[in-house]
N, C-alpha and C positions, 0 to 999 in steps of 0.2 A: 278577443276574450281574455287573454293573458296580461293585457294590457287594464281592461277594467277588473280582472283581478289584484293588480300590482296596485290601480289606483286608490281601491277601496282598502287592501291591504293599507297602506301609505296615509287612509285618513285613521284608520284605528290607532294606528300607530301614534300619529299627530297628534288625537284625543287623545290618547292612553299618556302621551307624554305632556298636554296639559293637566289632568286631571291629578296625573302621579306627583307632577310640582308644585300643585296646586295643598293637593293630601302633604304632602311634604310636611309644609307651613304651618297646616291643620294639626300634625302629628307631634311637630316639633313644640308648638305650642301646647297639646295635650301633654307631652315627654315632662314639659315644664311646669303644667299646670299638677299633674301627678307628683312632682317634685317636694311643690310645696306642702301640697295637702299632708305627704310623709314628715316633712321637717316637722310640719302641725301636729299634727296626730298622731304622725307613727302607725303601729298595727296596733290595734286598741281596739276593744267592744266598743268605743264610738264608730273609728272609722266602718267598720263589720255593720254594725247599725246605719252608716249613711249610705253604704255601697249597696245594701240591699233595698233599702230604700231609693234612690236611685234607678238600681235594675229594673225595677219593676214597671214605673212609664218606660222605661227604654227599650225593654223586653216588647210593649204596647207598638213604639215605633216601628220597632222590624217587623210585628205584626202585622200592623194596619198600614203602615208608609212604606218604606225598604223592602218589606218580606213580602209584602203580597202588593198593591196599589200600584208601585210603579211598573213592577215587571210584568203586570197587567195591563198597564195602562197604555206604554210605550207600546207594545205591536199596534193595537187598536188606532192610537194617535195615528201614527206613522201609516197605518193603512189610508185613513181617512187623508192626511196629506198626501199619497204620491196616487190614491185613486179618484180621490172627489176634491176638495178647494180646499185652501187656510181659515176660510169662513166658517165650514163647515166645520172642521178641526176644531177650531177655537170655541164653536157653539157648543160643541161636545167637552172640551177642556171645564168651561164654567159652568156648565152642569153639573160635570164631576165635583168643580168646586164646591158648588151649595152646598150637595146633598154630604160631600165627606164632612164640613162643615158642622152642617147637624148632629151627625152620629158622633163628632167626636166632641162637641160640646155635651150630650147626652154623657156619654163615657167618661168625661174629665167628673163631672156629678158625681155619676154611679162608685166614680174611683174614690172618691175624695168618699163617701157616706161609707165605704164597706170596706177603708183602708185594714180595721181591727183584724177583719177575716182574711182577706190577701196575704197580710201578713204571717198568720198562724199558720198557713199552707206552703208557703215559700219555705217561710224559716222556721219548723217548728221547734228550732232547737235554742230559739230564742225565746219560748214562752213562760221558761223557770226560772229567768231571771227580769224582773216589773220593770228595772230601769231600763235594759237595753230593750226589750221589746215595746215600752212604753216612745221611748225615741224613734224608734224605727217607724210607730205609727205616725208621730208628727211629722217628721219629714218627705214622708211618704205621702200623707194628705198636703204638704206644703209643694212637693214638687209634682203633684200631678198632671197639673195644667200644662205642664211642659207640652205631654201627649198632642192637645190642642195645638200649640204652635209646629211641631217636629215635622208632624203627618202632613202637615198641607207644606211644608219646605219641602218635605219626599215628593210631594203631589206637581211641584212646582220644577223640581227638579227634572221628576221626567217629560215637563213642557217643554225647558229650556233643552235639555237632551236630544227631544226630537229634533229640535231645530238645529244642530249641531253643536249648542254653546254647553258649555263644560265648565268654564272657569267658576264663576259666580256659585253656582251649587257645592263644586268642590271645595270652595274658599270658605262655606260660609259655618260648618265645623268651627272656626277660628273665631268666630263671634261669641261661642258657647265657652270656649277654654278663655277666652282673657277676661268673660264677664266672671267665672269662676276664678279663677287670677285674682282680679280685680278684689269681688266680695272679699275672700279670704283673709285680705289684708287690711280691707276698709271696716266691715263691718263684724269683723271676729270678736273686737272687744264687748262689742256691746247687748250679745247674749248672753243667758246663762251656760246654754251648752253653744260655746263657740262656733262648733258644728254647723250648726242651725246655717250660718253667714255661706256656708255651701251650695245650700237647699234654693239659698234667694239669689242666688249666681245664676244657677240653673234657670229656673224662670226668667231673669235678665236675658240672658245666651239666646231662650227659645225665641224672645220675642225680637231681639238682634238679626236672629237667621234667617225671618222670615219678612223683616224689612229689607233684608238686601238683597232678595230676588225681585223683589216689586219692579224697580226700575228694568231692568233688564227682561221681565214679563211683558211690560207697556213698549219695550223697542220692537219685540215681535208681535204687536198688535193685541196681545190679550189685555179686555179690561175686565174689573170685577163688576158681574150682572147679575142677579136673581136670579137664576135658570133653573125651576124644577120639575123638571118632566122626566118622569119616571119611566113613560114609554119609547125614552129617545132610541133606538136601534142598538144606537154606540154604548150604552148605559145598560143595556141587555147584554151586547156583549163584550164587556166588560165586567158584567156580570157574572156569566156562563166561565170565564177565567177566573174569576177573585174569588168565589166561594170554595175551590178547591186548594188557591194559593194561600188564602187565609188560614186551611185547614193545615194545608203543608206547612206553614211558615209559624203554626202555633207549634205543632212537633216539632220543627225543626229547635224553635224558640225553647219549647220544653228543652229539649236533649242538650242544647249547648248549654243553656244557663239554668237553669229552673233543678234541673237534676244535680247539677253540680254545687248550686248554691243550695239544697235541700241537704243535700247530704255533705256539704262542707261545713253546715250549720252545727254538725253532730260531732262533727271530731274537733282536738283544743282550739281552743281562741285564738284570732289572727289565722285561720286556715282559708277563711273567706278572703281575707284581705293581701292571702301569699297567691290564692287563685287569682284575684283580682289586676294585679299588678303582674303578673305573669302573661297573662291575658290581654292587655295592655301593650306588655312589649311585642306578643305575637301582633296585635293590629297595626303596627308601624308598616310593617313589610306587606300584610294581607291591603291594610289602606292606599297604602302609596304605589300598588302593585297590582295584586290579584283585583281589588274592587276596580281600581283604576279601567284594568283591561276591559272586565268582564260591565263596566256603564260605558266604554265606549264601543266595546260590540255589539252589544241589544239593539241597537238603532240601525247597525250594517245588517247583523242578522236580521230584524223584522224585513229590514226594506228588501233584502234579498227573496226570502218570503213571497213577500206582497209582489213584487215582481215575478216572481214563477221563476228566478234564478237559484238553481237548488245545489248545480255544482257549483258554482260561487259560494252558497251559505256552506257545502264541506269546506272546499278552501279554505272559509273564514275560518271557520273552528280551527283548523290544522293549524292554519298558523297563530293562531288567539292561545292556543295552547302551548304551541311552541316558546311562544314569547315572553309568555307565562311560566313557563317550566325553567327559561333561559336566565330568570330573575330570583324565582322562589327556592331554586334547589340548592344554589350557594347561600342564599338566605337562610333556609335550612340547615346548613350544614356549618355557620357561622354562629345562628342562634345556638345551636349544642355544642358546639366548641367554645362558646365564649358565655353563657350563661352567666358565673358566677360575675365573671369584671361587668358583665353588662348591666345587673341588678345594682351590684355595688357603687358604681360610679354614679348612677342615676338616682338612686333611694337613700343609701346608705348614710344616713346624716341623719341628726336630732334626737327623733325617739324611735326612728328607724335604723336598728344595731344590726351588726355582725350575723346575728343569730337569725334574724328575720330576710336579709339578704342571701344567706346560703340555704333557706326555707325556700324563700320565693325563686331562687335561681334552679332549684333541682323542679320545681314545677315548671319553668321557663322548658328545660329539656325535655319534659314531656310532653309539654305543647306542642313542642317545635316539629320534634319524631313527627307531626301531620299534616306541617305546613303546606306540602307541597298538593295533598289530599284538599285543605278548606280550600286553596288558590286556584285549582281548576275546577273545583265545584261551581265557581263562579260561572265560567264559559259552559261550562254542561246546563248550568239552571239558564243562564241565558238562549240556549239553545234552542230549549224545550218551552218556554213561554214566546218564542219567536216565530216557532212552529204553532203557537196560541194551544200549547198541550200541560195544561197545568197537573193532571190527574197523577202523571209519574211522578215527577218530581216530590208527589203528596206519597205514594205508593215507597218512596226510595227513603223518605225521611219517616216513616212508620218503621220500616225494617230497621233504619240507623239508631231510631230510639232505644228501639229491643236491646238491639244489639250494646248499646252505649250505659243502660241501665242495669245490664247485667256482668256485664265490664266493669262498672265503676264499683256495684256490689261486692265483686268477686276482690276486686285489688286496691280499695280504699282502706282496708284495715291493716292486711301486711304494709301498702306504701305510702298510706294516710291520703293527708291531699294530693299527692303526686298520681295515688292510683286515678283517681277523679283525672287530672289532665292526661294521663296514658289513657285512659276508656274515650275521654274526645276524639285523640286521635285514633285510635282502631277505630271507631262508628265513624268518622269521617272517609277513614280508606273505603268501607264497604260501600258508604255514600256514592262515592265516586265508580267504582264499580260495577254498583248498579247500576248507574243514569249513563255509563260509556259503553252497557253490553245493549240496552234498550235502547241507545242513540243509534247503533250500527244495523237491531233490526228495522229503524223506523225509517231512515235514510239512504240504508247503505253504510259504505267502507267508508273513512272520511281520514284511516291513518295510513299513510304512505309509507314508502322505503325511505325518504327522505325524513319525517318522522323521526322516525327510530335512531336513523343514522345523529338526525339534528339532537338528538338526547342521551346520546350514547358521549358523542364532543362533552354538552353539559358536563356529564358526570364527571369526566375526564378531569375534567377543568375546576370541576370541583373540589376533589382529592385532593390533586396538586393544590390547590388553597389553602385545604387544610393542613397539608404537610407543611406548606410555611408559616400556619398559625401556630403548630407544635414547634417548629424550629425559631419561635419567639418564643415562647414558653420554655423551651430549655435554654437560652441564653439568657431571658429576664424572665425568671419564676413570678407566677402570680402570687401577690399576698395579700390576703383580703384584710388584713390587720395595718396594712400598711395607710399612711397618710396618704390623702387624696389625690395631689397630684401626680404621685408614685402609680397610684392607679389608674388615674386619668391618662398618663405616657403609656403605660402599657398597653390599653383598649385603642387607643388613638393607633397606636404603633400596627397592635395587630390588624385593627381594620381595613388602616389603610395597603398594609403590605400583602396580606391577603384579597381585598379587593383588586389590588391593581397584579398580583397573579394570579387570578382568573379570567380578569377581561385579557390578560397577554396570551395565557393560554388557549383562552376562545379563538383570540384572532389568530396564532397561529394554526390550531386548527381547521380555519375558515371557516368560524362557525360562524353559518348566514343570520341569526339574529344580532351578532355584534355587528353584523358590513350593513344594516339594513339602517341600525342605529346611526353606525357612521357616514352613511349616505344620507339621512334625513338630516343632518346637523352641518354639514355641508351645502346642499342646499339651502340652508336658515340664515349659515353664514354669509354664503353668497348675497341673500337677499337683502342679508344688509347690509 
């Protein structure tokens, strides 16, 4: 038993370390693609006008693909392969495919005829000024159709997941950032609002992402067929999952963005666009990290499930979070220690000034305060869809709402937008809170002495990092005035010297996620 625990331990791992290189790539190209758009733009009632626009299909993704579709769809898949045939599987896969098909061709419509209304509810703080809410419509009718392409790369994603392949889904982010890239520079002159050359990036990316899963669809036998049978089993339930994940996944979508872009709408200009970017930097670490983990343990999780292996699916968790915690907390504790040089080194150029970097950096801090909260939310939400239990997860992000809307009320005015990113993360802690008191009576105990022990080392190891992040700071003072490479040396310096006193720390304290790391890279080595 210790042994197919070690081994299944050992593929997440594998996963999680292609997907995190994969996201890497994906991120470093977004880091870049953000870059430029600042050089462009700056913080400006344009950029405020494209980001919200933007949001709004994107918001639709996590909806209907990400938030609800795959982590519905993944147990179900995954049942049908380890109890019935790949045929079977696959019959149910292209089913799914027509029918999500349809609905989101419907939705790309509906989205595009009723942008004026979307808009005025999102942002009503855009409706007293013609130009900027006038923009926001356009671009928002121009990038809708995104939705269309996104949701069946999610939909594709969790086929290719099941089957254990990872890379190809997690690469294909990188399609979207370079055709955004790309437009920016190509097609910027030759609008009136330059902007616009954004919007048709977007649309490029989606239909990029979802050519480059095709190939890699057809090696595991899936072709595209007509299949709409509404009474297939699999499609029922699949069903019986997704109308609570979608309900879950529109709250959850409210609370994180919808409320925070509603009411960042209202306080000065460029407060959207310090949210934005702040936000941004938190998904580096949540992407190449916390997502990572949490897509490759939905598939050990379900299959443990489906197999009636329940002390294996604790196991998972324990260590899913472990592993998770072993990454996110120095993450954590780097993003608030290093905010200001992090915003500046990466934005700070063109019409993006001083001012709007030490804006967006004190939002980056209050993001960050809940990093470690959004990163095992992941492992929890994959948990409970593994156990095909969508209803909490709905029940956890109602309370988070609450919770997050009367946070952001209470502290957006003493601390403008900064309150808005403090209220994400307290609703995020309670998040977690709740789906870990509700996992223990649904399951049982799943945290051990070892646990605790394993994140007490973390912490440890943490501190120590930051105290050598501070003993750069008092030898080479940060200046955010200073020329670029001045601050470029200084983030490079702190990063690395801090990074590499925490993994020293770890190891001396034998903390089992760094020897697990260095055992799997050894092996790799060997093999080749």
């Amino acid at each position: 038993m210790n042994k197919t625990k070690s081994s299944e331990n050992s593929k997440v791992v594998k996963a999680a370390g292609i997907v995190s290189a994969a996201t890497m790539v994906s991120r470093v190209f977004g880091l870049v693609r953000d870059m430029v758009i600042a050089a462009f733009f700056g913080a400006s009632w344009m950029t405020d006008a494209f980001w919200v626009a933007f949001r709004i299909p994107n918001m639709l993704r996590r909806l209907l693909g990400e938030g609800s579709l795959t982590i519905s769809f993944v147990p179900v898949f995954t049942e049908y392969l380890e109890k019935k045939s790949k045929e079977e599987a696959l019959e149910l896969a292209q089913n799914v495919f027509t029918l999500l098909s349809v609905i989101l061709a419907v939705i790309s419509i509906l989205g595009i005829l009723v942008s004026p209304m979307i808009v005025k509810i999102l942002a009503p703080g855009f409706i007293s000024d013609p130009d900027k809410f006038g923009l926001t419509v356009f671009l928002n009718r121009l990038m809708f159709p995104y939705i269309f392409f996104i949701a069946l790369v999610a939909l594709c994603m969790g086929i290719l997941n099941s089957f254990r392949h990872f890379t190809a889904p997690a690469l294909s982010p990188v399609m979207l950032n370079v055709a955004m890239i790309a437009a920016a520079f190509a097609f910027r002159p030759f609008f009136a609002e330059p902007i616009t050359a954004l919007a048709i990036g977007v649309l490029i990316g989606g239909i990029l992402q979802l050519a480059m899963q095709w190939p890699f669809l057809l090696k595991y036998g899936f072709k595209l067929k007509w299949r709409f049978n509404l009474q297939h089993p699999g499609i029922r339930q699949i069903g019986r999952l997704i109308l609570p994940a979608i309900l879950g996944a529109g709250v959850t979508t409210i609370n994180v963005a919808i409320v925070g872009m509603i009411l960042a709408s209202l306080l000065p200009s460029g407060s959207v666009t310090y949210l934005f970017y702040a936000d941004r930097i938190m998904e580096l670490p949540l992407g190449i990290f916390a997502i990572a983990i949490g897509t490759a343990a939905l598939p050990s999780f379900s299959k443990h499930v489906a197999s009636g292996q329940f002390d294996e699916l604790k196991s998972g968790i324990s260590f899913s979070l472990r592993l998770m915690l072993f990454v996110t907390i120095p993450a954590m504790v780097a993003l608030m220690a290093l905010n200001l040089p992090i915003i500046s080194v990466l934005f700070q150029r063109g019409a993006f000034d001083a001012k709007a970097a030490q804006l967006t950096g004190q939002a980056l801090l209050c993001y960050a305060l809940g990093l470690w909260a959004f990163s095992v939310l992941r492992v929890f939400v994959s948990s409970f869809y593994s156990l095909q239990d969508s209803k909490w997860p709905l029940k956890a992000a109602v309370i988070t709402l609450i919770v997050n809307v009367l946070a952001a009320l209470i502290l957006m005015h003493p601390l403008k937008h900064n309150g808005i990113a403090l209220a994400g993360s307290i609703s995020a802690a309670v998040n977690v809170l709740v789906l870990a008191f509700v996992l223990k009576n649904k399951i049982g105990r799943y945290l051990d002495r070892a646990f605790f022990v394993s994140i007490f080392k973390i912490i440890i190891s943490a501190l120590v990092m930051l105290a050598a992040i501070l003993l750069i700071d008092f030898v080479m003072p940060w200046n955010t005035y200073a020329g670029f490479k001045s601050r470029l040396l200084y983030l490079l310096t702190a990063i690395f010297v801090g990074a590499g006193t925490f993994f020293v720390c770890a190891y001396l304290l034998k903390s089992p996620e760094i020897h697990a790391m260095i055992n799997l890279l050894n092996k790799r080595l060997k093999r080749a």
